[in-house]
N, C-alpha and C positions, 0 to 999 in steps of 0.2 A: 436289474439294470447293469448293464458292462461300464467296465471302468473307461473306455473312451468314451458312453453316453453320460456317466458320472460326469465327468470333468466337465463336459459342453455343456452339462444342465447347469452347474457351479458356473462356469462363468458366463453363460445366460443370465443368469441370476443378479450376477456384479454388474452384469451392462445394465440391467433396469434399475438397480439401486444408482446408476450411477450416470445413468441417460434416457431413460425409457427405452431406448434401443439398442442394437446388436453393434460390436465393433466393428466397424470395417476396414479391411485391408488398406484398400482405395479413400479414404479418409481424406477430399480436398483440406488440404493447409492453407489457413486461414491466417494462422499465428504462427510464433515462432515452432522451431522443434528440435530446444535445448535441451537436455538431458537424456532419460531414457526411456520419456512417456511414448514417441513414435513406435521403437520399438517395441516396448511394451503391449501397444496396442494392437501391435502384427502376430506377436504372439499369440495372445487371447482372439485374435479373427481366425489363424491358423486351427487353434482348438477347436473353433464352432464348426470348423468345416470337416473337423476329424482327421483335418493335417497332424497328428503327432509328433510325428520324427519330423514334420518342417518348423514343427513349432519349438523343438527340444533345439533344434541347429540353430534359431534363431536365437533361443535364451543365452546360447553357449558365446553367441555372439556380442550378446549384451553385457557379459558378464564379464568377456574378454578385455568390454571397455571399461566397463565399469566394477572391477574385482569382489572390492565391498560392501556393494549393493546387498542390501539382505534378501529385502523381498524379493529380488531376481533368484537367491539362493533357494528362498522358499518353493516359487513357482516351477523352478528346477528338479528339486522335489519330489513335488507332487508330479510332474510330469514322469517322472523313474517311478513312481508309485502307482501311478495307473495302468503300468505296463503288467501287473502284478493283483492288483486291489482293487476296489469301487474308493472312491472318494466322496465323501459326506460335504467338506468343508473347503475353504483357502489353510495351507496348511494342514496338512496329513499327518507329521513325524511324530512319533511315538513319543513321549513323555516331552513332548516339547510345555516350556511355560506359557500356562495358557495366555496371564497380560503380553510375553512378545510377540502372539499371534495375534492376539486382539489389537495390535499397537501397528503389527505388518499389515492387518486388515483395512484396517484404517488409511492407511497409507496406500495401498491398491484403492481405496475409493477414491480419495481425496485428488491421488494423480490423474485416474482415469477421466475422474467426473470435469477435471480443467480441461482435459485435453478436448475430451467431446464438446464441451458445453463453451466453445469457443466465445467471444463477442465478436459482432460482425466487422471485417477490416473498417468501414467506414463510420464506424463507431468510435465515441472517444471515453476516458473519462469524463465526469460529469465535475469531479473536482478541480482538473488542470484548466481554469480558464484563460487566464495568461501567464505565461511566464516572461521575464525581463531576460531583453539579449545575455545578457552574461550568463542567465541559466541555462546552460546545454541541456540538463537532461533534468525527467523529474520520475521518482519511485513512486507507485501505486499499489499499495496490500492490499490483496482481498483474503480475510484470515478465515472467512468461513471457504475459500476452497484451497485453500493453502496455498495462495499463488500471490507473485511479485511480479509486478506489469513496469518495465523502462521503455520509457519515453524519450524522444528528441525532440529538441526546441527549433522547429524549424518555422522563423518567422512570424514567432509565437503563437503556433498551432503544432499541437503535440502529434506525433509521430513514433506508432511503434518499433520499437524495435526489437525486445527480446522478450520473454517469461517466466520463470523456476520457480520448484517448486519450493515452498517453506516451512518451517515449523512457527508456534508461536506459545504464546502463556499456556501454563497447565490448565490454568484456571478460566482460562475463554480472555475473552475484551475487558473493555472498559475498566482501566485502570484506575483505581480512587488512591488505594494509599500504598505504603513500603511494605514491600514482601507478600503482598496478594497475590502473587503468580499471575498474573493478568498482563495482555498486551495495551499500551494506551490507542485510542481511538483519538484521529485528529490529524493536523498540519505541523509538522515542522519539518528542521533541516539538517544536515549532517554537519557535526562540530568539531568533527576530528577523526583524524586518521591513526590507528594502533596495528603499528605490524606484529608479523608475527613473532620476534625475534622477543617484543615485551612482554609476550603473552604468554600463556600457558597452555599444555596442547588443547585442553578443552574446548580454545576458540577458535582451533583452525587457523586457516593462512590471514588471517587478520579481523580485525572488529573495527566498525564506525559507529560512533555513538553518535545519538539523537537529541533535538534539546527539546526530553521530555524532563520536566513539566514547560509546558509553552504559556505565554501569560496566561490566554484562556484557565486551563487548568488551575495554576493557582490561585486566580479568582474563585474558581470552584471548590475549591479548598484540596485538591487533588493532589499527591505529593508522591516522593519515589525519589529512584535515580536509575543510573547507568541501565538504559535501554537502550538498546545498541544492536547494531545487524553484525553480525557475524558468524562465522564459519562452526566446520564442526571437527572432533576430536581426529589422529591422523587414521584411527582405526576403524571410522565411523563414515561411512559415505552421505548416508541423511539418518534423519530424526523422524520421529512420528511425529501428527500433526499438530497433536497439542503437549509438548515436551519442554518449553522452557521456562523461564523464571518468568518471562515475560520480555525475552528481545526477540530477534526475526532471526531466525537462524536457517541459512544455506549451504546447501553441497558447498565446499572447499571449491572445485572447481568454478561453479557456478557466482561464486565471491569473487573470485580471480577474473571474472569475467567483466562484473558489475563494477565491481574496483578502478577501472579504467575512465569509468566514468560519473564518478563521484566526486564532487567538488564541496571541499570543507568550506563552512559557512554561507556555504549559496542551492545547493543542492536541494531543494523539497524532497521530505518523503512524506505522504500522504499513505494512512492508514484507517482503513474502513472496514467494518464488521462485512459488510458485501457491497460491489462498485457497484454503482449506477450508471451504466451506459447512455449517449445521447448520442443522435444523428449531428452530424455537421452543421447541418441547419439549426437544428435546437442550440446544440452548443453557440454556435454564432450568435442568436437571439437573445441569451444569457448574457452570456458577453457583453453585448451592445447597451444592454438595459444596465448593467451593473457601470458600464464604463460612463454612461450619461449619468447614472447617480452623482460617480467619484469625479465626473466634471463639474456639474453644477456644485458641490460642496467647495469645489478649491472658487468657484469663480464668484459665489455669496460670502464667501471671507474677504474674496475683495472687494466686492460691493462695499463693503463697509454699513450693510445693510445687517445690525446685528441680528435680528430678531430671525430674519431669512436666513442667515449661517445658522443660529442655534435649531432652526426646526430641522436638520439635520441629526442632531443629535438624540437619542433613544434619552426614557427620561430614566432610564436604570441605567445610565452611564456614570461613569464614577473617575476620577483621574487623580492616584495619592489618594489622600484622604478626603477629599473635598466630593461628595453628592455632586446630579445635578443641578441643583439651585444654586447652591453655594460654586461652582464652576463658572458656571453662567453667568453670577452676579459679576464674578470678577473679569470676565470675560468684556462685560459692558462698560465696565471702566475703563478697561485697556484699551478698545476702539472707538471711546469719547473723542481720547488724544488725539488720535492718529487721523491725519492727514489724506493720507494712500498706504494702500496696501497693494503688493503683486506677490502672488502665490505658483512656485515652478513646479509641477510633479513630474517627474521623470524616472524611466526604468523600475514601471509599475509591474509589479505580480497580482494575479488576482489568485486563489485561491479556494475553493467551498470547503467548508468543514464539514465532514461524513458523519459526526455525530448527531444526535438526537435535533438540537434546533437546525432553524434553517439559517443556516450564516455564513461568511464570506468573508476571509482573511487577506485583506491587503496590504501590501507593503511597498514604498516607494522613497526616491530622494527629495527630500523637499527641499525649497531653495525659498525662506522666506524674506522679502523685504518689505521694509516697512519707513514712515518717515522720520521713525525715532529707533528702529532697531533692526537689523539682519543677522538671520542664520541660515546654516544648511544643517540639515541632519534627512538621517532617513530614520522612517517614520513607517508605524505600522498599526492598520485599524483595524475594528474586529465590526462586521456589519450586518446585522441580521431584520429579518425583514417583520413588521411589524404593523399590524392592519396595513397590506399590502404596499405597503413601503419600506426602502431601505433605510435603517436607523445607523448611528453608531454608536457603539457600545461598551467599544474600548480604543482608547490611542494613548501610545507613547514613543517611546524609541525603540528601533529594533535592532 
């Protein structure tokens, strides 16, 4: 076998590990084409065609923009080595370390496979159900392809806008305790902003940290800290896909990007083992169902009809230390008193949680009054479905 048929069978080989099918040039863009997966994938079409030299001009191009791209360095490589050799594998170099190949391999999959294995534009997440005006934008991980999906809040229906690609835990998902290398699986939001000037070069042009554990979790007995997206070292252009302690770590560039649109304490980042796409419709259909739930609940507190507010609630709801019977008991005595009740919700988020149950994390202002007592706070419930109903199963303050 000649070393131009080498290489076109290698990366034949990578397009079906990584799509069933062949690159192609001509590749309709569906999603964004941040980084250096487009070209990448010109590259490897150029290969299959037995373009060489157009595919070796294009790498040189890539590499131009992106310096420290490894796996660019690699594929570069190998392309100087088959002018010469038969090629076996990704990665040709003599005494190269086998884990950095395996690590660059990985990452040739993991890019290629987002980029082919697009979601349809007209598809959304299945977790962004609504976002509240103030949330411009919301983060969506999907950690088994290595990819960060940003979204805009346009009229509360999410709106892509970009993708890149990421690294995450050594250790895969689902975070239980401190120092598992593991990413957490779940909803929260960004709580702070760390330039680069505090950090060390490790984390690139800056870190946002997450508030991981989110109630959820620590009911679960789930625990940890500083989970945080950030960047990466100034020598390092990316990471392999499963490389960190357990935060989301991004090209430098590609942070400088997202940074622009990140808002401490309002921001959702939602993190999923793999997104669940839904049509419009469906998503709409969610939507409506979960929003007539969170209506009827605010509108049987006012009832003053206890019995009908409490079959709302899941009966593994728990609030502080009080069960719910003991909840509920007190709950009966409090609306003995009361006269009227008017319940405000306002600048609601709905949220699904990407973990194992099926559930739905809402958040809103509330504005309670009452004929013995008023307050405002906002207010966040955890709502999961239960013999075919919404239950809830956690509230308190958010």
């Amino acid at each position: 076998m000649g070393s131009s048929t080498c290489i076109r069978h290698l990366v034949a080989t990578l397009c079906m590990v990584v799509a069933g099918t062949s690159v192609s040039a001509s590749t309709e863009t569906t999603y964004s084409d941040s980084g250096p997966e487009p070209m990448l994938a010109q590259v490897f079409a150029h290969i299959e065609q037995n373009h060489l030299d157009a595919a070796f001009g294009q790498m040189e191009k890539l590499l131009n923009l992106y310096p420290n791209f490894r796996l660019g360095h690699l594929i570069k490589g190998d392309l100087l080595l088959a002018r010469s050799r038969p090629l076996v594998t990704l990665g040709n170099a003599t005494n190269a370390p086998h884990g950095k190949l395996a690590d660059l391999r990985e990452e040739a999959i993991a890019r290629l496979k987002a980029y082919r294995d697009k979601p349809p534009t007209d598809y959304v997440p299945r977790y962004l159900l609504q976002m509240h005006p103030e949330q411009k934008y919301a983060v969506v991980v999907d950690t088994q392809k290595a990819r960060l999906y940003l979204y805009r809040n346009v009229e509360g229906r999410p709106r892509f806008v970009a993708d890149y690609y990421i690294s995450h835990g050594k250790a895969g998902t689902d975070k239980v305790r401190e120092g598992d290398k593991k990413t957490p699986i779940g909803v929260y939001h960004v709580t702070a902003s760390l330039p680069r000037q505090k950090l060390t070069d490790f984390y690139g042009s800056g870190a946002f940290p997450i508030s991981y554990p989110n109630e959820w979790d620590k009911r679960q007995g789930r625990n940890g800290h500083g989970i945080w997206l950030h960047g990466t070292p100034s020598d390092t252009f990316s990471r392999p896909p499963k490389a960190s302690d357990g935060c989301v770590v991004l090209a430098n560039q590609d942070l400088d990007a997202l940074a622009k649109n990140l808002q401490v304490g309002t921001t959702p980042v939602i993190i999923s083992n793999s997104i669940e796409w839904l049509s419009l419709d469906d998503w709409q259909a969610e939507r409506t169902a979960l929003s007539r739930s969170i209506e009827e609940w605010r509108s049987d507190w006012e009832s003053l009809d206890t019995e009908r507010y409490l079959g709302h609630y899941s009966k593994r709801f728990q609030a502080g230390n009080q069960n719910f019977e003991q909840w509920s008991t007190q709950k009966r005595q409090i609306n003995a008193v009361k006269q009227w009740i008017k319940v405000g919700a306002a600048n609601i988020s709905m949220f699904r949680n990407p973990g194992k149950d099926e559930m739905i994390v809402v958040t809103f202002d509330q504005d309670y009054r009452s004929s013995n007592l008023s307050n405002v706070m906002k207010k966040r419930q955890y709502w999961m479905k239960e013999d075919g109903a919404w239950k809830i199963v956690y509230e308190g303050g958010a």
